[in-house]
N, C-alpha and C positions, 0 to 999 in steps of 0.2 A: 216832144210833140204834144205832149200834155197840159195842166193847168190852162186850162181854155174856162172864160168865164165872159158873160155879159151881162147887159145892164138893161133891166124891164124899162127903165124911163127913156133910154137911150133909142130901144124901139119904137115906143107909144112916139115919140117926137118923131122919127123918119117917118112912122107911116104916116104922121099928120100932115107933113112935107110933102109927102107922095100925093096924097089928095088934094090938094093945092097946085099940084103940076099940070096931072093926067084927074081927066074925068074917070066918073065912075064905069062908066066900059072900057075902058082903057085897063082898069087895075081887078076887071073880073078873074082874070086867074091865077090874082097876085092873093097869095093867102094868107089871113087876117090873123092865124094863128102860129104863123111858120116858125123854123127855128132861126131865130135872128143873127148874124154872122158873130162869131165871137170874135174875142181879145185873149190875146195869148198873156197871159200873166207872168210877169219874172218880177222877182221881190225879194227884198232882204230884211231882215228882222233881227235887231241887237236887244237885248234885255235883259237887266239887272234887277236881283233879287235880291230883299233884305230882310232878316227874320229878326225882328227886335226881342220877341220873346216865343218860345214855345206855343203853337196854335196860332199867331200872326204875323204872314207875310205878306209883304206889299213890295209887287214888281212894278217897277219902270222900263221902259222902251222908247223903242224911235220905228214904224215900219214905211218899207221905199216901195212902192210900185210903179215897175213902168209897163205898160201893158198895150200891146200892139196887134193891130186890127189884122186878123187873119182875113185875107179875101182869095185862097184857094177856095175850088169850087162855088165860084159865084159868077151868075151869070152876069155878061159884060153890061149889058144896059143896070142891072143892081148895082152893080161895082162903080159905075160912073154917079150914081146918083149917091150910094153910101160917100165916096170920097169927096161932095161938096158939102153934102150934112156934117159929116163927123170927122172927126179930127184922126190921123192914122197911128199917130203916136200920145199915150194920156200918162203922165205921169204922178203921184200921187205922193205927200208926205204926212206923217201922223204921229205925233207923240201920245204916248199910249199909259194906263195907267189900273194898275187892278191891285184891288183888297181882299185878302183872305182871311176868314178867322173860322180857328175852332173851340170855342171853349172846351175849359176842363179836359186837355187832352193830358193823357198821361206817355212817359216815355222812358228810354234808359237813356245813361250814358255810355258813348262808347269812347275813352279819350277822352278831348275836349268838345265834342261832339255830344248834342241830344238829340238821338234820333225817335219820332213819334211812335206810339203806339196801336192806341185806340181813343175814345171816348165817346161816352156818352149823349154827346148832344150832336146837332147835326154841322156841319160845316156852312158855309155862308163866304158867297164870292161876289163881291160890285167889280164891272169891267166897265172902262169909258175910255174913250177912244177920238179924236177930233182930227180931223183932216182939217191942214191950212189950205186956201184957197189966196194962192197967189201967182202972179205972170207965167211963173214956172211949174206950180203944179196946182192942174184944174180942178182936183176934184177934194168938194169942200163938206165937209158932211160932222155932225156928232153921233158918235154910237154909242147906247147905254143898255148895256146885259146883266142880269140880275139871277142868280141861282141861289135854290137851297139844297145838300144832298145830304144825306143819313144810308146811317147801317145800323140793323138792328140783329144784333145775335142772336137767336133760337140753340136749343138744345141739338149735342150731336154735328156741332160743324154744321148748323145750318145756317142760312142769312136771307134774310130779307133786306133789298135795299129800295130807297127812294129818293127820286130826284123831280123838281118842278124848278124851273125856269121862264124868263124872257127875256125880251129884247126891242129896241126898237130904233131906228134909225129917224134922226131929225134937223134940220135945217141943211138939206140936201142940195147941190149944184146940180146944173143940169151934167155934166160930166160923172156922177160921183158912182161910185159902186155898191150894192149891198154887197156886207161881204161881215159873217160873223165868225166871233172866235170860240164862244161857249156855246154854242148852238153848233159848232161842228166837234169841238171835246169829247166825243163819241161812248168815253165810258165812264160810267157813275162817278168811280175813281178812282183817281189819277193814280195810284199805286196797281191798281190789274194788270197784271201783263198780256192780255188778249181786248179784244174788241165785241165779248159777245154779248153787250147789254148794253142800252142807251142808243144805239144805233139803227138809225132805218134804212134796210137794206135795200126793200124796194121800192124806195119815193125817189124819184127824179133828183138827180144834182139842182137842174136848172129849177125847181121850184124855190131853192133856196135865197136865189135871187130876183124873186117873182114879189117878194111882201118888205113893205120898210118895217115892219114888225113880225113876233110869233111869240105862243104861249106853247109848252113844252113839260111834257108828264113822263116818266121813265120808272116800273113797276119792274121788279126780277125778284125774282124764289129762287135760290142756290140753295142744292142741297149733293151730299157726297151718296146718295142712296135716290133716286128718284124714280128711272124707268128703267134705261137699258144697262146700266150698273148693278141691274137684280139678276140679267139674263147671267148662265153660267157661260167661263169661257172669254169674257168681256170686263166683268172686275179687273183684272191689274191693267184693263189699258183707259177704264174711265174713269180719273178723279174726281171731278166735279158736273155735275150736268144744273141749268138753266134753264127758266120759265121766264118771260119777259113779256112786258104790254107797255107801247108806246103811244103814248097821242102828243097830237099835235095839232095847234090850230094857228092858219095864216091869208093874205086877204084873199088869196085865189085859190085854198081849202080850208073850207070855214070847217072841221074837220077830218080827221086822218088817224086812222088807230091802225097798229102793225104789232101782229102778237109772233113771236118767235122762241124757238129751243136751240140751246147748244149743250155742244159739252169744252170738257176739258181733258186732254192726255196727260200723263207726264212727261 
């Protein structure tokens, strides 16, 4: 009953439909910023990975979307006018393609196996993405996301990390969907086993799909000694605790900063 998503441009066009029907008294209690009915999302996603050398990877893919108009809880006169606007079933194909590199990473072997380390310099990922636009699937769009992320060691197991980002979506269908992959990657990186940095926990899903674009900052202080790790009593159950400052800008929050703390247990 979940992954439920909609499309900002897919609104802006019904309501411009709607005004063109019904006069403006007619649509006074029809509200200009409502939550517009969604599309239930079901999708599949194949992709292959290839590491030519140590610090770069370049995955390929293929992703499927079909995504179907949920119209529980709509009222009957909405329901009648969405089902001659928009289509009840949209389906979506996209051959997908993304660069990784990290210089100067160092590693061991385990086997035949090099598995990475660390290094020095920051990591750096291109993601690009194109939706075909063809009889059988509408929605036609290119997406181009760009990140840099770094970790820098401090004395004592501490870290500071950092991540800047974007993205932007262009030559869009009137079918097509925002829908990012590095912008929803939620942790610095990709090796953490928690979620507690990079992520905004209280900005709306739906604004995600509100901008063909965003620029993206993600600030965290890790340290194994911070606040409640001093209190006695509470040492053996906090390993690590987190300071965090996120921004974010996009075209319906021309700014958004979200500061946050966690921890970590064993």
């Amino acid at each position: 009953s979940g992954n439920n998503t909609y499309s900002r441009q897919q609104a802006d066009y019904f309501r411009q439909q709607l005004k063109l029907i019904h006069t403006e008294s007619e649509l006074i209690n029809f509200p200009e910023k409502d939550i517009f009915p969604n599309y239930r999302d079901f999708y599949s996603k194949l992709y292959f990975s290839f590491q030519p050398k140590v610090g770069l990877r370049l995955t390929t893919g293929l992703n499927f979307h079909c995504r179907c108009l949920v119209l529980h809880d709509v009222q009957p006169w909405m329901k009648e006018q969405l089902l001659v606007h928009l289509s009840r079933s949209l389906y979506s194909f996209a051959p997908h393609l993304r660069l990784e590199w990290t210089p100067g990473l160092y590693y061991y072997r385990y086997g035949e196996r090099k598995i990475p380390l660390y290094s020095k310099w920051p990591t750096f990922r291109l993601d690009y993405e194109r939706g075909l636009h063809t009889k059988n699937f509408q929605s036609g769009y290119e997406r181009y996301e760009a990140d840099v992320q770094y970790a820098h060691r401090l004395y004592a197991l501490r870290t500071l990390f950092f991540r800047i980002g974007c993205g932007f979506f262009l030559n869009k269908s009137k079918q097509s969907f925002i829908d990012y992959d590095l912008f929803r990657d939620e942790n610095i990186l990709s090796d953490w086993a928690d979620e507690m940095s990079g992520r905004f926990y209280l900005l709306g899903n739906h604004w995600y799909n509100e901008s063909p674009y965003y620029v993206k900052t993600s600030i965290a202080y890790e340290s194994p000694m911070l606040l409640f790790s001093r209190l006695p009593g509470l040492t053996r159950y906090i390993e690590k605790e987190r300071i965090y400052l996120n921004f974010v800008t996009l075209r319906s929050l021309s700014a958004y900063c979200e500061l946050g703390y966690g921890i970590a247990t064993p």
